[in-house]
N, C-alpha and C positions, 0 to 999 in steps of 0.2 A: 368863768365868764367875766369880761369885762366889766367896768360898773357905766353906766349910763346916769347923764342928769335925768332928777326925777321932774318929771313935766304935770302942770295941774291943771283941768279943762274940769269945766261946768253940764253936768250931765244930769237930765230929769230923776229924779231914784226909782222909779219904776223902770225907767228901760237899763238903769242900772243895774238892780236886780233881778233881774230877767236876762242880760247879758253873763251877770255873774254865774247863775245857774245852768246856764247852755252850756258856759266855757267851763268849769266842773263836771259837769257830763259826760262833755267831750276829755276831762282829763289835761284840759291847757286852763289859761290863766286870761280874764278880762286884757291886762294889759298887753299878751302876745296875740290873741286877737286884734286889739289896735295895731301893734306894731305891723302884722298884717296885711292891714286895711290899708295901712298908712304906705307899706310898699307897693300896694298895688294901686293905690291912687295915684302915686307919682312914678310909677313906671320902673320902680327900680327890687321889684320882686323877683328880676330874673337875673339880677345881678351878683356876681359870684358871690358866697360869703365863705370866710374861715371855717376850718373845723372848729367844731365847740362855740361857734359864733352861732347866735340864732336869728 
């Protein structure tokens, strides 16, 4: 996998631990949930990616 800059954002710690625990659960990671979020807030979740790209 490619490396990515690492990005810093201010997040309440409850809704961070409560994030961090669902995405555990679920077997993924807080920040690939963002990453996500973050494609589908800007429209670009349907845009092709690489193999082995996530």
């Amino acid at each position: 996998m490619a490396k990515t800059p690492i990005r810093t954002l201010r997040v309440d710690p409850e809704l961070w631990d409560a994030a961090k625990a669902k995405a555990q659960a679920e077997g993924t990671t807080v920040s690939e949930v963002l990453i996500q979020a973050l494609r589908q807030y800007t429209g670009q979740d349907k845009v092709h990616r690489f193999p082995g790209s996530r």
